[in-house]
C-alpha positions in Angstrom: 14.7 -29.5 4.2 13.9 -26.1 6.3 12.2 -23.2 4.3 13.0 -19.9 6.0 10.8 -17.6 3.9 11.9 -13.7 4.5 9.9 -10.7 5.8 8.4 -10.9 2.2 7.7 -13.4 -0.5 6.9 -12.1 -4.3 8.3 -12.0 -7.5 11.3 -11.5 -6.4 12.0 -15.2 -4.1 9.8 -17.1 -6.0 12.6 -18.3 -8.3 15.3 -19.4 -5.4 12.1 -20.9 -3.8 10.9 -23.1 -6.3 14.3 -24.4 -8.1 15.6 -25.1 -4.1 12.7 -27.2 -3.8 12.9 -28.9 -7.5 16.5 -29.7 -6.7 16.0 -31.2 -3.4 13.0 -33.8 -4.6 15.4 -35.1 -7.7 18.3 -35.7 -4.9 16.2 -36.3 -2.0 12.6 -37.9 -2.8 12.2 -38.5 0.7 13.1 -35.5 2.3 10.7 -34.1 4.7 10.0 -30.1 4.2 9.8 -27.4 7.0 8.0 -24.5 5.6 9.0 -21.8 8.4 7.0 -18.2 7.7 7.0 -17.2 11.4 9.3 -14.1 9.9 7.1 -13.3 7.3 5.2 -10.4 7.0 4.1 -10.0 3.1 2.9 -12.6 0.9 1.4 -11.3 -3.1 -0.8 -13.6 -4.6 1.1 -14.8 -7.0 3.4 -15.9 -4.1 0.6 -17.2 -1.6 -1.0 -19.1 -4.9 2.6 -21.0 -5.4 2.8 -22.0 -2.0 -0.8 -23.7 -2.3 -0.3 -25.5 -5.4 3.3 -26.4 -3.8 1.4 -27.8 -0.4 -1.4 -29.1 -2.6 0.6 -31.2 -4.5 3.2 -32.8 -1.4 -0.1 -33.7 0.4 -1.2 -36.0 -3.0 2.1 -37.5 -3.3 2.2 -38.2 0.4 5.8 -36.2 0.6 5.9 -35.3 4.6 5.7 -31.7 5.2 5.0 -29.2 8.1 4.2 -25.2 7.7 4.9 -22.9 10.6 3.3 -19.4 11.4 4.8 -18.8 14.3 7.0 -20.8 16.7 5.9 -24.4 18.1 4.5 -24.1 21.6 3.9 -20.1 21.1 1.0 -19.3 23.2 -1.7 -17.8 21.1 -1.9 -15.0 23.7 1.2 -14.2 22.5 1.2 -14.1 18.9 1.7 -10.4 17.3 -1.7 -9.2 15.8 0.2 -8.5 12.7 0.8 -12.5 12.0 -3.0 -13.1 13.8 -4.4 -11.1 11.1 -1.7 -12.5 8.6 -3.1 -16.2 10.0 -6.2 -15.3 9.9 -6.6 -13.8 6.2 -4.8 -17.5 4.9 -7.3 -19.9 6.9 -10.5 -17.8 6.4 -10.4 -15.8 3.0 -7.6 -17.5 1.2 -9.4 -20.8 2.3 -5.8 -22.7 2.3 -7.2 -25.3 4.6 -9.1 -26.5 1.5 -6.6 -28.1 0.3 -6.7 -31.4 2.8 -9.4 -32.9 4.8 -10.5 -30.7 7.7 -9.5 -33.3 10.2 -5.6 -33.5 9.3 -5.1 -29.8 8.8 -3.1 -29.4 12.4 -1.3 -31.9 11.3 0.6 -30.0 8.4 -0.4 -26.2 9.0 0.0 -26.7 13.1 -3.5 -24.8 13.3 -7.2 -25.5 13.1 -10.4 -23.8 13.5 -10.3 -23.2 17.3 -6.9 -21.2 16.6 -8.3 -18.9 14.4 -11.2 -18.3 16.7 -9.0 -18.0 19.8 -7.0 -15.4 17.4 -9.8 -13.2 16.4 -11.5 -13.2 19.9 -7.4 -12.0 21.4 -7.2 -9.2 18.7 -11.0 -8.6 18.6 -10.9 -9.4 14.9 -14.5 -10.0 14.1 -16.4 -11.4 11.4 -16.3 -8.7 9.0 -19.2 -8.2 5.7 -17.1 -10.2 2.3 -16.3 -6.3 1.2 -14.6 -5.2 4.1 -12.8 -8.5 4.5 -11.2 -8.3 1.1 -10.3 -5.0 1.1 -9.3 -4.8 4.7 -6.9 -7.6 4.5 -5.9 -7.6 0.6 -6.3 -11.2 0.0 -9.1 -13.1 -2.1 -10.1 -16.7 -2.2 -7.8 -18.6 -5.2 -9.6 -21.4 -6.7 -8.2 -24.8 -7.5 -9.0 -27.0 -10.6 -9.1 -30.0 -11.4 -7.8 -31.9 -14.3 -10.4 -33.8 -16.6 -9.9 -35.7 -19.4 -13.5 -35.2 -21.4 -15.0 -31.6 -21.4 -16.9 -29.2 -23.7 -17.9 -26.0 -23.1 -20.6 -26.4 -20.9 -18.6 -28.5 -18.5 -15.6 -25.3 -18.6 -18.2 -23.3 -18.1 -19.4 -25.1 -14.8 -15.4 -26.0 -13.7 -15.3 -22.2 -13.9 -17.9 -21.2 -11.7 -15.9 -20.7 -8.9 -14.4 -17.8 -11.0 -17.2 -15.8 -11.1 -17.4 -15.8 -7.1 -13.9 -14.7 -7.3 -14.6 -12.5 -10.0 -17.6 -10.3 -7.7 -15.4 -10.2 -4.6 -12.4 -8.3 -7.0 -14.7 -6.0 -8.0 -16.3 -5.1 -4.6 -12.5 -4.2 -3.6 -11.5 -2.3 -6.8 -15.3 -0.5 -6.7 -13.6 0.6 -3.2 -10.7 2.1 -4.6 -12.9 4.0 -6.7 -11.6 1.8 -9.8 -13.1 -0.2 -12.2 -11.3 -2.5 -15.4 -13.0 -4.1 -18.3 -11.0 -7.7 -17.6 -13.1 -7.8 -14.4 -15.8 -6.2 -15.0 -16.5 -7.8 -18.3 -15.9 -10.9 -20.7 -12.1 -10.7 -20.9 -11.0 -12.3 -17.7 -13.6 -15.1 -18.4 -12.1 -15.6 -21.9 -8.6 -15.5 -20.5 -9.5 -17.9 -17.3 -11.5 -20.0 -20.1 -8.0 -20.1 -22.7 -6.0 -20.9 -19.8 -8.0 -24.0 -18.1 -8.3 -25.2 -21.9 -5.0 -24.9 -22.5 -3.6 -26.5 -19.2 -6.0 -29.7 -20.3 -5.1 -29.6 -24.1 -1.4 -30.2 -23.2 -1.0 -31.3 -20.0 1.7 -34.2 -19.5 1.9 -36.3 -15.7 3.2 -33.4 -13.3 6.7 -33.5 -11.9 4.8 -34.6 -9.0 3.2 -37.7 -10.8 0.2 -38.3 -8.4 -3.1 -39.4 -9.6 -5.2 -36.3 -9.4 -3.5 -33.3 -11.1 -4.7 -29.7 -10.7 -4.5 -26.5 -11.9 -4.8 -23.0 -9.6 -5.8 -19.6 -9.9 -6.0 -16.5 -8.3 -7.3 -12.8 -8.8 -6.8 -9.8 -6.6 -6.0 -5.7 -6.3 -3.3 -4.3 -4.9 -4.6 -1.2 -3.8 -2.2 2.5 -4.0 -0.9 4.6 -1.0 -2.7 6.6 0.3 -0.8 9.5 0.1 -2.7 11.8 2.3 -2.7 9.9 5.0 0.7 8.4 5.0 1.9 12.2 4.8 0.6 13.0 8.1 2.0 10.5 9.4 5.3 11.9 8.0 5.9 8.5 5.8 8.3 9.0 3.0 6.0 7.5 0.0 8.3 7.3 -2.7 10.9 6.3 -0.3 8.2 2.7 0.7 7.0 2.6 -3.0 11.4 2.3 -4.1 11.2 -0.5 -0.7 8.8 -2.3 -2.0 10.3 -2.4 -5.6 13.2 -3.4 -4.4 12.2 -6.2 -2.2 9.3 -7.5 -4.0 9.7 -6.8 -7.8 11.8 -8.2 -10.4 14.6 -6.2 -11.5 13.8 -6.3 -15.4 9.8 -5.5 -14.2 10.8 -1.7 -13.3 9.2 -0.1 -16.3 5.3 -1.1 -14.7 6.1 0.2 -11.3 8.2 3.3 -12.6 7.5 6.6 -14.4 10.4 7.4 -16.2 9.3 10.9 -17.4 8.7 12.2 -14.1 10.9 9.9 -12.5 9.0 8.7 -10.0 8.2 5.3 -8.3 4.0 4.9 -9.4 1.9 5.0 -7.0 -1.0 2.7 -8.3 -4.0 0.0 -8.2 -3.2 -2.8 -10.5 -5.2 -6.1 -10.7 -2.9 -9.2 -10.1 -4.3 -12.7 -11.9 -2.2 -15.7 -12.0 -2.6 -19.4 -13.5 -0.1 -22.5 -12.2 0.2 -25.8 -13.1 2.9 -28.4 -12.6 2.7 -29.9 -15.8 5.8 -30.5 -18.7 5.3 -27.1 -19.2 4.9 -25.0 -22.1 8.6 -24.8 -23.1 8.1 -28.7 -23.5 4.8 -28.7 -25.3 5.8 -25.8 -27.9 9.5 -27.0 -28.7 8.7 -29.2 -32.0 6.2 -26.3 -33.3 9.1 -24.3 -32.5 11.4 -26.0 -34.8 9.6 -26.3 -37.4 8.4 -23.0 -37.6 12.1 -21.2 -37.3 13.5 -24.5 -38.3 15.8 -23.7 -35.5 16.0 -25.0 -32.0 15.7 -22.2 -29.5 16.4 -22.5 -25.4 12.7 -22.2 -23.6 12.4 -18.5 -23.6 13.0 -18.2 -27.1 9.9 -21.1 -26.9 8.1 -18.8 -24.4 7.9 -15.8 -26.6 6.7 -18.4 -29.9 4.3 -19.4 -27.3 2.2 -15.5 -27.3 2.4 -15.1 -31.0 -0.6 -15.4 -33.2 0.6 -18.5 -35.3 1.7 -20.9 -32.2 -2.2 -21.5 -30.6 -4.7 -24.1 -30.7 -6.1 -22.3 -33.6 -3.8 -20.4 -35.2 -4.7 -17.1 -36.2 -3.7 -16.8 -40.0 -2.6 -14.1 -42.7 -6.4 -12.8 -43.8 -5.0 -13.5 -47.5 -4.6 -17.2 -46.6 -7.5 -17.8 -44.4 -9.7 -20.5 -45.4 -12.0 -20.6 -42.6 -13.8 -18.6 -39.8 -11.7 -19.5 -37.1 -8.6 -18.8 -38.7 -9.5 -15.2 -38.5 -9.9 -15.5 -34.8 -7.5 -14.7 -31.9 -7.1 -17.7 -30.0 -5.0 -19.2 -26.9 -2.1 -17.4 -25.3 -2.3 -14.7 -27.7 -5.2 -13.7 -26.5 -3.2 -12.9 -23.0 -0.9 -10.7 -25.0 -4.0 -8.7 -26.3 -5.3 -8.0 -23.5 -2.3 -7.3 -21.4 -1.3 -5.0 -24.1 -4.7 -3.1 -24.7 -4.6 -2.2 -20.5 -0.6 -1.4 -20.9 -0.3 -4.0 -18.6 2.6 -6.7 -17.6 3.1 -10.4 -18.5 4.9 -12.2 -16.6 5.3 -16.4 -17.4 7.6 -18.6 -16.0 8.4 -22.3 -17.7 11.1 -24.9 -17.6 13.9 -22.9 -17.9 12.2 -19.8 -19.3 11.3 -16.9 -18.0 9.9 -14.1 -20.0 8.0 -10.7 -19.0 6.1 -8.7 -21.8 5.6 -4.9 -20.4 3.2 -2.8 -22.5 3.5 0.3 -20.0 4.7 2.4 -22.0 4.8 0.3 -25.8 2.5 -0.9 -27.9 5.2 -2.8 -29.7 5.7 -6.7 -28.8 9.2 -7.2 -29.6 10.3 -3.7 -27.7 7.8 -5.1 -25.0 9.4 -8.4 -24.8 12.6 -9.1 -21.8 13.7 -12.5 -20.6 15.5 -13.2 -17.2 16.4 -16.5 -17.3 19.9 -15.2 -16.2 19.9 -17.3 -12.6 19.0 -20.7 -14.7 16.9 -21.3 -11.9 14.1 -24.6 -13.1 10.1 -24.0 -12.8 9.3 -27.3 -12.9 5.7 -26.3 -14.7 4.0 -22.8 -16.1 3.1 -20.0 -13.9 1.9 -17.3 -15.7 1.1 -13.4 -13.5 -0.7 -10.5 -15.0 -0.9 -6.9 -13.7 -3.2 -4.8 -15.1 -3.7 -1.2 -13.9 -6.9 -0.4 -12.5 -8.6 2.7 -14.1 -9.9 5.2 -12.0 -13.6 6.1 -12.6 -14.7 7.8 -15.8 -11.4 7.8 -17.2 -11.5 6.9 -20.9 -10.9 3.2 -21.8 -9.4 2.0 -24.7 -11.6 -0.1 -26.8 -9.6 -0.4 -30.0 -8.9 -3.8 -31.4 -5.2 -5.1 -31.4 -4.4 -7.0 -34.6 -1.2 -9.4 -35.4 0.7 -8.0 -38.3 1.0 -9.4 -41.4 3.0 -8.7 -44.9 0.8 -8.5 -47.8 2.0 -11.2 -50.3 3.6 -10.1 -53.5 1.9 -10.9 -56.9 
């Protein structure tokens, strides 16, 4: 099966992508795949992060695979500095040679080492300080964990580590941008990284892949604004490339993040990006008995997605403060904590599962329900959960909300 990936690959392709390739393994389990991104120009995290777990995984189960950058036999003389630097920013910061021995990397990414050096020494692409590297070429390592079967919280803590590595080099590029935000600059993305990983192990089934070491995969990044200034001079039409990139990258139903209705304007903004995969039953499967028997209903998987973020669905279910019995009850836990926090930040949500897809965007609500959109529409298949959060990165010195978000409850009657 050939992959022709387009100039980019976001939101908006990751759907097609991953049903196309869900398909093809139930028909064709011995297909080989041709991953071709010698057109591609753009790749978000969210979209470089699926491609990883995606490679990750066919290298486990031994499914035959080959990725191409550019054309076979290109000279590396040749090759554009736009896909050198695109080459370059994968192999050395995203670190997606990781994900197999060192020694059999040619073999499925059809470079190695000596490319990257031959590309940087062509384009005089030098070994930049961490800082400059993120920032320059808006990519971030993503981190890769693994599934175990007996933890605490000592040994989260440890699995984790690599987050706070990941953590420091975000906010060296949002401290750039002249940004700062609580969820990486405090406890919040911890908590949520911490939910997430517990989460994935609490109720993760054999992956549709059904190899023997399963794996779960982050990410954290900025996408950093315009600037306007500069592009001006330059006489670049910025609303015009801000409407482009909606258009080509976003998802249709996503609009209210990326536009400003009163002033009706594309936004021109920073916004943190985090995202959490796995290939597990996902969490349409896991939820759908809690499902029925709270609504006594059966409901399709985004119905299932949305019980999913509400207070009473979690590991520890936050209950009505009349009925509480004990401490924990009282106490925000799981996926609702992602609601919060998304929320707080008048952020978006975006979680894909099974069949269900769902986005949540607080922009410009507080309300959950009026926040709440599905666009399972396609009835594409996500054979897993992938969950993305954007969160707007606050410019320096400008207030930050601090006010506690609270489920809401009816008061019994007596």
């Amino acid at each position: 099966m050939k992959i022709l990936f387009e100039s980019k690959f976001s939101e908006l392709q990751i759907d097609n992508f991953i049903s196309s390739i869900h398909e093809n393994i139930l028909k064709k389990p011995n297909d080989k795949y041709f991953f071709d991104l010698s057109q591609t120009e753009w790749i978000s995290n969210q979209g470089l992060l699926l491609i990883t777990g995606i490679l990750k995984y066919f290298f486990e189960k031994g499914i035959e695979f080959e990725v191409s950058f550019f054309p076979k036999g290109t000279p590396t003389t040749t090759i554009p500095k736009r896909v050198a630097i695109q080459i370059i920013a994968i192999w050395d910061i995203w670190g997606l040679w990781k994900i197999f021995p060192i020694d059999v990397c040619e073999n499925y990414l059809g470079i190695n080492y000596n490319t990257i050096q031959s590309l940087k020494k062509i384009h005089d692409i030098s070994n930049l300080l961490r800082p400059q590297i993120y920032d320059n070429f808006k990519i971030t390592p993503f981190i890769c964990l693994d599934k175990i079967t007996q933890y605490d919280d000592k040994i989260i803590t440890d699995k984790l580590i690599q987050y706070h590595a990941l953590n420091e080099a975000t906010i060296e590029i949002v401290d750039s941008h002249n940004c700062e935000h609580p969820f990486i600059n405090g406890i919040f993305g911890k908590i949520i990284s911490k939910e997430l990983y517990e989460n994935f192990l609490d109720h993760f089934d054999n992956s549709f892949f059904n190899v023997e070491n399963e794996y779960a995969f982050m990410s954290l990044a900025l996408k950093g604004r315009i600037d306007e200034d500069k592009e001006r001079n330059k006489g670049v039409d910025v609303q015009r490339v801000l409407e482009q990139n909606f258009e080509t990258e976003e998802l249709e139903k996503s609009i209210g993040f990326f536009y400003d209705e009163i002033n009706q304007v594309f936004k021109n903004q920073s916004y943190i990006t985090y995202s959490f995969l796995d290939f597990g039953v996902g969490i349409s499967t896991t939820l759908r008995k809690a499902y029925h028997e709270h609504y006594k209903a059966n409901g399709n998987d985004s119905d299932i997605l949305k019980f999913a973020f509400s207070h009473d669905s979690s590991r520890h279910p936050i209950k009505n403060p009349f009925y509480a019995n004990k401490l924990e009850e009282f106490i925000p836990r799981g996926l609702f904590d992602i609601i919060s926090i998304v929320k707080r930040y008048r952020g978006l949500l975006i979680v894909r599962s099974c069949s269900g897809k769902v986005i949540y965007d607080f922009s410009s609500t507080n309300n959950t329900d009026e926040a709440f959109k599905s666009f399972d529409e396609l009835n594409t298949y996500f054979p897993g959960t992938f969950l993305s959060i954007y969160l707007p990165a606050i410019p320096k010195g400008e207030t930050i909300d601090n006010s506690v978000f609270k489920p809401d409850f009816k008061i019994p009657d007596y």
